[in-house]
N, CA, C and O of each residue as an XYZ file, in Angstrom:
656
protein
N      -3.216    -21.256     41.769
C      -3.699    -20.235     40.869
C      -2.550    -19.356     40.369
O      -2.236    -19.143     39.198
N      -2.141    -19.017     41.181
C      -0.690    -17.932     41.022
C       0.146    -18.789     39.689
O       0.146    -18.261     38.577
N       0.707    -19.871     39.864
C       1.704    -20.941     38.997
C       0.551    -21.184     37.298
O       1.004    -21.319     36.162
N      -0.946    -21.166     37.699
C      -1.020    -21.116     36.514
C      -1.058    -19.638     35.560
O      -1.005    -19.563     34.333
N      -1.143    -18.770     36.327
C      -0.946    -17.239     35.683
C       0.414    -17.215     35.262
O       0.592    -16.736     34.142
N       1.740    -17.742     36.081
C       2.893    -17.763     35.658
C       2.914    -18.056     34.207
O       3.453    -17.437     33.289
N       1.938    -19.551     34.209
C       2.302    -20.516     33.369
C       1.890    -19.834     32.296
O       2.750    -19.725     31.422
N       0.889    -19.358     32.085
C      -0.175    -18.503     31.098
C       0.853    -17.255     30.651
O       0.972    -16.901     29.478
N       1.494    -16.715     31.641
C       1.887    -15.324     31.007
C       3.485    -15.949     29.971
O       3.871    -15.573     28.864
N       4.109    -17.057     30.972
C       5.248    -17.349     30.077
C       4.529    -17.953     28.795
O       4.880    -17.433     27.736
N       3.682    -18.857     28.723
C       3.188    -19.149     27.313
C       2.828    -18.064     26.368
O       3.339    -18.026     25.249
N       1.927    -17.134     26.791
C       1.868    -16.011     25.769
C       3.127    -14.818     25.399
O       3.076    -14.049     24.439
N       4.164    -14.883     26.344
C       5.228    -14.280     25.902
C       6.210    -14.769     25.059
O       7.024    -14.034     24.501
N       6.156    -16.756     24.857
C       6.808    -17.235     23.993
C       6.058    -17.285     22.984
O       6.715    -17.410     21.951
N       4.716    -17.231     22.795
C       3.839    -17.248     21.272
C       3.835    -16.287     21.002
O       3.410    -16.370     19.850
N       4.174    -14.230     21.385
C       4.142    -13.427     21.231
C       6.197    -13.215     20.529
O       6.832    -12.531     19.727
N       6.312    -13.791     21.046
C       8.105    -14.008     20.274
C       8.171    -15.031     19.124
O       8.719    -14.601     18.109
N       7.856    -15.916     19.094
C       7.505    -16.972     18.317
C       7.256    -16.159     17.389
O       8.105    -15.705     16.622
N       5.695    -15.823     17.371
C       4.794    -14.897     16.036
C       5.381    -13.551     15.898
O       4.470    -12.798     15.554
N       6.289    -13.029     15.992
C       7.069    -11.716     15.682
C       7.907    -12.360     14.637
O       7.938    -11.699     13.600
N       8.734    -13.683     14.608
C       9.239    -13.913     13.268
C       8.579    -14.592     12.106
O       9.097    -15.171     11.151
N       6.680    -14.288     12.552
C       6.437    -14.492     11.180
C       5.600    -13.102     10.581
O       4.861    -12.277     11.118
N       6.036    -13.264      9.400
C       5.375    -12.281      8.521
C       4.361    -12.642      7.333
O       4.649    -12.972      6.183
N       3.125    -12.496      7.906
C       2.057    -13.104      6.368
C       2.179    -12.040      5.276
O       1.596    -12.246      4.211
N       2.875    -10.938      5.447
C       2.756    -10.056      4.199
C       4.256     -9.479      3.312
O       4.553     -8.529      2.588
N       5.223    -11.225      4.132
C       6.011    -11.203      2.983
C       7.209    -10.381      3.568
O       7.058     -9.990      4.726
N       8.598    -10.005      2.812
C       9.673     -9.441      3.254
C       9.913     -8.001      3.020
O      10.851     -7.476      2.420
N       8.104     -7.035      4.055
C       8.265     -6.100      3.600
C       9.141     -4.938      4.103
O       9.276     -3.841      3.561
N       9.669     -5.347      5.157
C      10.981     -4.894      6.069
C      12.028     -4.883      5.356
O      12.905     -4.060      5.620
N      12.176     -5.735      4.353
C      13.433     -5.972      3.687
C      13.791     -5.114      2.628
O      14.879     -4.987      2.067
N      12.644     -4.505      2.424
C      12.721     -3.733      1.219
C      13.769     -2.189      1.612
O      13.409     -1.628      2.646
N      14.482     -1.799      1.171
C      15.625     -0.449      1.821
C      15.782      0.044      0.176
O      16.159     -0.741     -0.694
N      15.418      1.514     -0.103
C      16.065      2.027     -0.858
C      16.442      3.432     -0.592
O      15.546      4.106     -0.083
N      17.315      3.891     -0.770
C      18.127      5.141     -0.357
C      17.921      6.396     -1.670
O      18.380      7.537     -1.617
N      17.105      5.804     -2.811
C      16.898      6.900     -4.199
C      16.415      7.298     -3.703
O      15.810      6.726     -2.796
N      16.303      8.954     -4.005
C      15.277      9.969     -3.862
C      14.036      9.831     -3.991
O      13.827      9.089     -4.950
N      12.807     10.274     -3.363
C      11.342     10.115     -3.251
C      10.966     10.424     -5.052
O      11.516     11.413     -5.538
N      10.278      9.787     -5.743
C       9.900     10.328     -6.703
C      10.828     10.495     -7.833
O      10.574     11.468     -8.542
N      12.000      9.672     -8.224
C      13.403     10.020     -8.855
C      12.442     10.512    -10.149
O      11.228     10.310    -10.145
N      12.973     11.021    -10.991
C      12.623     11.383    -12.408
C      11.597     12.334    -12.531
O      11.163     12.872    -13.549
N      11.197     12.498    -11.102
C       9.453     13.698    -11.382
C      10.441     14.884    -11.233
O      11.555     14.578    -10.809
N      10.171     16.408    -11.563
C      10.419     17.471    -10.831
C       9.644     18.009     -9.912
O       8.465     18.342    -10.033
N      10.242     18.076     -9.109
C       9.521     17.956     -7.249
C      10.587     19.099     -6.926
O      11.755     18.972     -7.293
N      10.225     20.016     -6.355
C      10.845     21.308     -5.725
C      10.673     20.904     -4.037
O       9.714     20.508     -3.374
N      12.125     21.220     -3.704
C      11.882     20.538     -2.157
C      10.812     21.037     -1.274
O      10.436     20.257     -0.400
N      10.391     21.916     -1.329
C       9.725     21.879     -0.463
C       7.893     20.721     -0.828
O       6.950     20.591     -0.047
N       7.966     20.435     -1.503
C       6.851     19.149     -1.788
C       7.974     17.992     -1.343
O       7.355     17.078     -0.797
N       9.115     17.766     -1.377
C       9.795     16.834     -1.051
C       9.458     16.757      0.508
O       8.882     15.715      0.821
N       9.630     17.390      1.241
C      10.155     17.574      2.570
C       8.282     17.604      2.981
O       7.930     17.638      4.160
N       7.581     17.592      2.198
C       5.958     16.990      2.769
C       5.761     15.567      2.146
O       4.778     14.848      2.331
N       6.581     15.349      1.568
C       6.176     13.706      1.143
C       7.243     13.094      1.985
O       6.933     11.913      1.826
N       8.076     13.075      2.613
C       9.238     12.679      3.127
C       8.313     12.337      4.888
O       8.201     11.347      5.611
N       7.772     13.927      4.951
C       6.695     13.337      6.430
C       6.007     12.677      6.628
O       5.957     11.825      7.515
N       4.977     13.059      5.441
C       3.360     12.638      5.127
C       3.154     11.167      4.903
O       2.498     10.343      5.539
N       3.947     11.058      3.749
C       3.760      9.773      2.871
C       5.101      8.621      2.726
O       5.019      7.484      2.259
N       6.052      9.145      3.152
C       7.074      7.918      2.737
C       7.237      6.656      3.513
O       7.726      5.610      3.085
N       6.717      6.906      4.840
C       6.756      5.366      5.388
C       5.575      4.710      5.253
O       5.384      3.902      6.163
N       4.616      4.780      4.344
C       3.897      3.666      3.227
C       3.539      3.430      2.409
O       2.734      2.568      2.059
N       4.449      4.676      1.579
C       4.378      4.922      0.630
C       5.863      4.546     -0.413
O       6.103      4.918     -1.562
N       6.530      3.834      0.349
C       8.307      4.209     -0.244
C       8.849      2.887      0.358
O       8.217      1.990      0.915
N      10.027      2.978      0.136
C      11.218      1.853      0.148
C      11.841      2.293      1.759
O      12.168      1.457      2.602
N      11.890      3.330      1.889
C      12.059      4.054      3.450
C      11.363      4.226      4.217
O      10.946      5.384      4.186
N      10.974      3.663      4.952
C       9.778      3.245      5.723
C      10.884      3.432      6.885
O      12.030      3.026      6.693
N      10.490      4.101      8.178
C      11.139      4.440      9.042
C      10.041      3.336     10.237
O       8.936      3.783     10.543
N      10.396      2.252     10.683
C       9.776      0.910     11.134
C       9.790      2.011     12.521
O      10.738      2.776     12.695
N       8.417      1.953     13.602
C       8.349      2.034     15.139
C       8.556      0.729     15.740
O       8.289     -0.381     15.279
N       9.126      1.083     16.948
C       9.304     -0.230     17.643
C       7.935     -1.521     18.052
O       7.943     -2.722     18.322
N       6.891     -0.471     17.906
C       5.621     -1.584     17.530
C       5.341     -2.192     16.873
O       4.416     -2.951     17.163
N       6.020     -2.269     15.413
C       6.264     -2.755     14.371
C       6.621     -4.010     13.962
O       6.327     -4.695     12.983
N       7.318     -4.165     14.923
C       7.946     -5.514     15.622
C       8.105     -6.319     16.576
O       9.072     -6.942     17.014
N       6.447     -6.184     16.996
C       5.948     -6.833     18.059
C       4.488     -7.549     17.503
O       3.464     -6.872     17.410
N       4.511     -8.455     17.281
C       3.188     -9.381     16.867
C       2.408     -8.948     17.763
O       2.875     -8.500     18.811
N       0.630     -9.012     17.456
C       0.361     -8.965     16.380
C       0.700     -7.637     15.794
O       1.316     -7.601     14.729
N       0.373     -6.624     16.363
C       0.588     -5.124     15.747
C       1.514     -5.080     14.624
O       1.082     -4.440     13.665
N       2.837     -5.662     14.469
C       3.594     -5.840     13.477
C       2.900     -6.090     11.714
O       3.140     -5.482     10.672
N       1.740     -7.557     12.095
C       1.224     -7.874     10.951
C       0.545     -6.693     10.410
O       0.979     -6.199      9.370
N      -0.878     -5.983     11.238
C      -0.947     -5.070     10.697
C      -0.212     -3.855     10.130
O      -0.585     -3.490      9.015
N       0.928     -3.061     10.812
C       1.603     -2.355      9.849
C       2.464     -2.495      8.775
O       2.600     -1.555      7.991
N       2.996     -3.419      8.643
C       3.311     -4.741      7.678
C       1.817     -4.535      6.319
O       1.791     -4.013      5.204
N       1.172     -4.972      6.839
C       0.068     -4.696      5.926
C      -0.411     -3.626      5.366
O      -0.925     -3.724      4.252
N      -0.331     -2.227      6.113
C      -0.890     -1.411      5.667
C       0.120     -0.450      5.012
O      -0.263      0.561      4.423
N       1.894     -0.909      5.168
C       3.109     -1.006      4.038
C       2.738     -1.414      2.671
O       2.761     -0.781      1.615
N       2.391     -2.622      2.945
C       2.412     -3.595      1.711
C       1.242     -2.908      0.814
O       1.511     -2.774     -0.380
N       0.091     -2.501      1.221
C      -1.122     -2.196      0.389
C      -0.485     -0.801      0.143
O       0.009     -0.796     -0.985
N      -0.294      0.522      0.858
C       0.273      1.523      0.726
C       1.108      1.538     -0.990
O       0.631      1.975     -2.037
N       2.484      0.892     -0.759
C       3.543      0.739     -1.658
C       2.314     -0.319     -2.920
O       2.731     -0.068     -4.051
N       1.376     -1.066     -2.994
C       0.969     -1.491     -3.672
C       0.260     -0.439     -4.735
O       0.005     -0.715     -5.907
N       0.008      0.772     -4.112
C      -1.433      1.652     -5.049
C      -0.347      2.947     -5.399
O      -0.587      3.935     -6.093
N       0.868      2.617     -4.711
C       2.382      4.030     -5.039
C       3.516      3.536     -4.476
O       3.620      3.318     -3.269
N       4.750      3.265     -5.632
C       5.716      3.351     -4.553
C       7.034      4.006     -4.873
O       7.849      3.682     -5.737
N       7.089      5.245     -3.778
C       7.722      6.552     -4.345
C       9.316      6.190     -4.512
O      10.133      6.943     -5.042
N       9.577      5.034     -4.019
C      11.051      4.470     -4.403
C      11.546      3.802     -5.512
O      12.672      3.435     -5.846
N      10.121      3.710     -6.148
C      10.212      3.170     -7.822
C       9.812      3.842     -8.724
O       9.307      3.269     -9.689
N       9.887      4.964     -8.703
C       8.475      5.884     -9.285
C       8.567      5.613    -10.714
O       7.567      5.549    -11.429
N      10.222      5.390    -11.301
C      11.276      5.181    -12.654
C      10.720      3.913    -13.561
O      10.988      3.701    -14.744
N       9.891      3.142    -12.708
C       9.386      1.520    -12.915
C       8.185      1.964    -13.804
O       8.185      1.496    -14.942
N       7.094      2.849    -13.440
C       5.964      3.158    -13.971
C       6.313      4.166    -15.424
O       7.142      5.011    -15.760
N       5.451      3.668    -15.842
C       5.463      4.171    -17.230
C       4.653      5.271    -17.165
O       3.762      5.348    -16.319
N       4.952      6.458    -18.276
C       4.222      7.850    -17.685
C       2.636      7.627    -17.861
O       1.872      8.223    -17.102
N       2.252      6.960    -18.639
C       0.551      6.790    -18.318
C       0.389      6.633    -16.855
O      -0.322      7.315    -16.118
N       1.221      5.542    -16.511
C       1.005      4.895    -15.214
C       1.137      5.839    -13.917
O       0.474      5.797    -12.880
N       2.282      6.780    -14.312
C       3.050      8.275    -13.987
C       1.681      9.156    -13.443
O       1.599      9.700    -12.342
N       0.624      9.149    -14.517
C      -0.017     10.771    -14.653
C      -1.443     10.060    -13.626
O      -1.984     10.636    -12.682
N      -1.853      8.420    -14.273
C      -2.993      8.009    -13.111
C      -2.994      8.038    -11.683
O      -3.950      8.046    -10.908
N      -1.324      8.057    -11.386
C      -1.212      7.763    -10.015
C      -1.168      9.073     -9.254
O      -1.481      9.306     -8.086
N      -0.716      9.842    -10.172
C      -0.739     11.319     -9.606
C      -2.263     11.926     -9.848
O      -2.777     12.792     -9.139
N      -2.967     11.204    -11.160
C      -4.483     11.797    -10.491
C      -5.391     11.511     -9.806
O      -6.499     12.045     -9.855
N      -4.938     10.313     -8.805
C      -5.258      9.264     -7.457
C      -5.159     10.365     -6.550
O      -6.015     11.075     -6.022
N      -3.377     10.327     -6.472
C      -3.008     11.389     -5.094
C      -3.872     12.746     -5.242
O      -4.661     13.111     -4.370
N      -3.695     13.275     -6.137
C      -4.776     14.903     -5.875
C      -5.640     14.354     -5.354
O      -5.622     14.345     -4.123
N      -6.608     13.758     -5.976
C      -8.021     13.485     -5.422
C      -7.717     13.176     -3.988
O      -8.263     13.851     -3.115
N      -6.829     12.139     -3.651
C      -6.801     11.766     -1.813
C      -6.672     12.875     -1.314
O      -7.377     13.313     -0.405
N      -5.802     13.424     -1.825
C      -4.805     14.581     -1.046
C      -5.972     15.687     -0.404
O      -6.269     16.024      0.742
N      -6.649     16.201     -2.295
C      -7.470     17.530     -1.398
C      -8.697     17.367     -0.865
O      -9.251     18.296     -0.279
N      -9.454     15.752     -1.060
C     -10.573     15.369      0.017
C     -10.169     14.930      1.294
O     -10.970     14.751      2.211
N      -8.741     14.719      1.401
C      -8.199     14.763      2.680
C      -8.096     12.953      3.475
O      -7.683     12.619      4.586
N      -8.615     12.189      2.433
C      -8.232     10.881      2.589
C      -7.143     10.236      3.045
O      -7.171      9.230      3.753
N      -5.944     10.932      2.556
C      -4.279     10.635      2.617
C      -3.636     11.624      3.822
O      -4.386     12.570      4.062
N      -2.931     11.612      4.284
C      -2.322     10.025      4.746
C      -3.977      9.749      5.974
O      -4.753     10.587      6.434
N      -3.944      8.412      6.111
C      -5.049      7.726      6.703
C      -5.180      7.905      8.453
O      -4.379      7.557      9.320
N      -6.482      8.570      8.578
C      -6.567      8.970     10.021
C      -5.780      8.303     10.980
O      -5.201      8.781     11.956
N      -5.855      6.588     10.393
C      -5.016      5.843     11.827
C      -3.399      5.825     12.011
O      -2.635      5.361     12.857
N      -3.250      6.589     10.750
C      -1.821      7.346     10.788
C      -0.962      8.353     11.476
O       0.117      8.498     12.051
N      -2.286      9.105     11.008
C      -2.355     10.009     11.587
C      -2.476     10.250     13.175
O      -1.812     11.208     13.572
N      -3.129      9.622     14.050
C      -3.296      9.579     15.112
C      -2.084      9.182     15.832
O      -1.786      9.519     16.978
N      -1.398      8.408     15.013
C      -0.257      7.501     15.933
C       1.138      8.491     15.457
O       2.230      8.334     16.002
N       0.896      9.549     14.328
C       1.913     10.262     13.649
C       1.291     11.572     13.325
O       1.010     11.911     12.175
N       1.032     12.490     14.678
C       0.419     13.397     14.080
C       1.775     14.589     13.712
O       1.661     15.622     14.372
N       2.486     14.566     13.160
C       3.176     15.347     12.735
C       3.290     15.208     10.713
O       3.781     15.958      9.868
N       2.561     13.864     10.625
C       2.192     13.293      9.432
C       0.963     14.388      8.886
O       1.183     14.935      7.806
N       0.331     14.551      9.241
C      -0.672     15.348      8.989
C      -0.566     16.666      8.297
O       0.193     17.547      8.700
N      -1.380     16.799      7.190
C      -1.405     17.448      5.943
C      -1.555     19.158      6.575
O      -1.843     19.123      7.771
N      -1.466     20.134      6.206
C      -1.983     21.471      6.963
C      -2.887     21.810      5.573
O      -2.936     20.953      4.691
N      -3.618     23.128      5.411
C      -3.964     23.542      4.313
C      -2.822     24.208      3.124
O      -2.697     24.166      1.900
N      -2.346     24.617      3.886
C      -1.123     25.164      2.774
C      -0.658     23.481      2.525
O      -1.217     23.122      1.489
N      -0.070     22.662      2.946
C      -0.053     21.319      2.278
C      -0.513     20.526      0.990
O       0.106     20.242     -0.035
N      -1.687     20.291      1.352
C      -2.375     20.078      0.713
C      -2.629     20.917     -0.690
O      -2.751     20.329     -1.764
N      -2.687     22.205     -0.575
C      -2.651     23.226     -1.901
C      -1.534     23.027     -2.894
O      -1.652     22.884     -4.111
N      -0.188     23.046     -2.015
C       1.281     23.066     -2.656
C       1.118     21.417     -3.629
O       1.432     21.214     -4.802
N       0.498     20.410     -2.582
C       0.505     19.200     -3.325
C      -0.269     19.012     -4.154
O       0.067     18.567     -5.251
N      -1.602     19.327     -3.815
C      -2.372     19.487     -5.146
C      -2.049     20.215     -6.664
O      -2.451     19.618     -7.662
N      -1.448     21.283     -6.797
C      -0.883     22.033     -7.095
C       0.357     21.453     -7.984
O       0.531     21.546     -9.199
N       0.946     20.994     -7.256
C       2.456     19.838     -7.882
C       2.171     19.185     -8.775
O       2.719     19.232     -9.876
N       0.757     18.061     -8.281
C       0.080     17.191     -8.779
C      -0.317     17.926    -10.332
O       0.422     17.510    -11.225
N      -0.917     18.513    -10.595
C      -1.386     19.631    -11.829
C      -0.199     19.126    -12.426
O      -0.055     18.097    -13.086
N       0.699     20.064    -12.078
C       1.763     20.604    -12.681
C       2.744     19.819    -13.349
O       3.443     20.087    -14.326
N       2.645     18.518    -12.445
C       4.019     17.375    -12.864
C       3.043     16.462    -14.028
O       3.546     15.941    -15.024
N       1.786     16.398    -13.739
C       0.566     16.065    -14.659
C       0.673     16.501    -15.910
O       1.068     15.860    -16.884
N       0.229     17.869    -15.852
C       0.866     18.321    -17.356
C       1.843     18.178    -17.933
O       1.819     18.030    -19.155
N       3.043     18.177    -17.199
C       4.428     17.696    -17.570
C       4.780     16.785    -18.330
O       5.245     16.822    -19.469
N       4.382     15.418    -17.217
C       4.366     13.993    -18.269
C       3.578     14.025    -19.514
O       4.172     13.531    -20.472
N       1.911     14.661    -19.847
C       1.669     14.672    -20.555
C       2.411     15.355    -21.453
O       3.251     14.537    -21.827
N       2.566     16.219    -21.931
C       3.590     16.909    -22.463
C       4.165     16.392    -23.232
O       4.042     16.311    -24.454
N       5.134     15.839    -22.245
C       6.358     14.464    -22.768
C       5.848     13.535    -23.470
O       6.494     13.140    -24.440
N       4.817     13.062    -23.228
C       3.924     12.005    -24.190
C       3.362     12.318    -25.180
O       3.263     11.526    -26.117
N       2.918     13.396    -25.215
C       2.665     13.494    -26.476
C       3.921     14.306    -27.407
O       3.719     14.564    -28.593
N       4.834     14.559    -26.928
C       5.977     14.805    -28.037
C       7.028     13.751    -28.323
O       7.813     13.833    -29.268
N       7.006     13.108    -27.758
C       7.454     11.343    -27.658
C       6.644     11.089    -28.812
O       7.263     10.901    -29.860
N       5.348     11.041    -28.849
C       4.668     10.439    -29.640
C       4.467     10.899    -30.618
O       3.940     10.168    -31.457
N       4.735     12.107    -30.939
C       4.597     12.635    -32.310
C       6.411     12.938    -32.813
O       6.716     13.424    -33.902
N       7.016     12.688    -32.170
C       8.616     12.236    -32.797
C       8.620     10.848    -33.420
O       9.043     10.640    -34.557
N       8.100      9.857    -32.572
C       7.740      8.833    -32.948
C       6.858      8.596    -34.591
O       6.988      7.704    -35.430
N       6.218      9.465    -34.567
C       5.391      9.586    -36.205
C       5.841     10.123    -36.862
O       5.522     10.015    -38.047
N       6.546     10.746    -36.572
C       7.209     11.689    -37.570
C       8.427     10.757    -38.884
O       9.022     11.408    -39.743
């Protein structure tokens, strides 16, 4: 009995090493960018330094990986919930989106932000320093407005230079 528990635990420690070098959601580890959160928005640091906590490791190119991360299965899932994260925002490209694309995504985040959706409880639990306060949430909501009107702004004087 003993030799087959051996046998059992060395088998699941080589399929648990084995399945750590695979990734079903692609080379999202690989991704590293060092630009600023949000390049091209005006963001006053202190909204920086709450998206930098809150939101950048699944939301961004800087994803600060835990050592659970890289342990199958647990890996696949945060791997995954990277990949979908950076799929609906990704604050290391922000320059890629076009300002329509700019003003929808920022009227996504308000809405998460001040029903309190973002960042996601199971995030939260494992990162509670991630966690939004009320003054948070206000300043970001708030940003959100503000950088909102902004782009619009820009679009429509873009667009009427353009006619002119």
């Amino acid at each position: 009995m003993k030799t087959f528990f051996k046998s059992g635990l060395i088998f699941a420690g080589l399929l648990g090493a084995i399945c750590s070098f695979v990734h079903p959601y692609g080379p999202v580890k690989g991704l590293k960018s060092d630009r600023p959160l949000l390049d091209g928005a005006a963001i006053n640091p202190a909204i920086a330094q709450v998206l930098e906590r809150s939101c950048q490791n699944c939301h961004s190119e800087r994803t600060e990986w835990p050592w659970y991360s890289y342990v199958a299965p647990v890996s696949w899932l945060v791997e995954k919930d990277v990949k979908n994260g950076r799929s609906h925002l990704d604050m290391s490209r922000w320059d890629a989106y076009t300002p329509d694309e700019q003003v929808e995504i920022l009227t996504k985040l308000g809405v998460e932000v001040r029903n309190r959706r973002m960042p996601l409880p199971q995030y939260v639990h494992l990162h509670p320093d991630a966690k939004l306060s009320d003054v948070d949430v206000q300043q970001l909501y708030a940003w959100v407005h503000g950088e909102r009107r902004r782009l619009k702004t820009r679009v429509a004087s873009r667009s009427k230079v353009g006619s002119d």
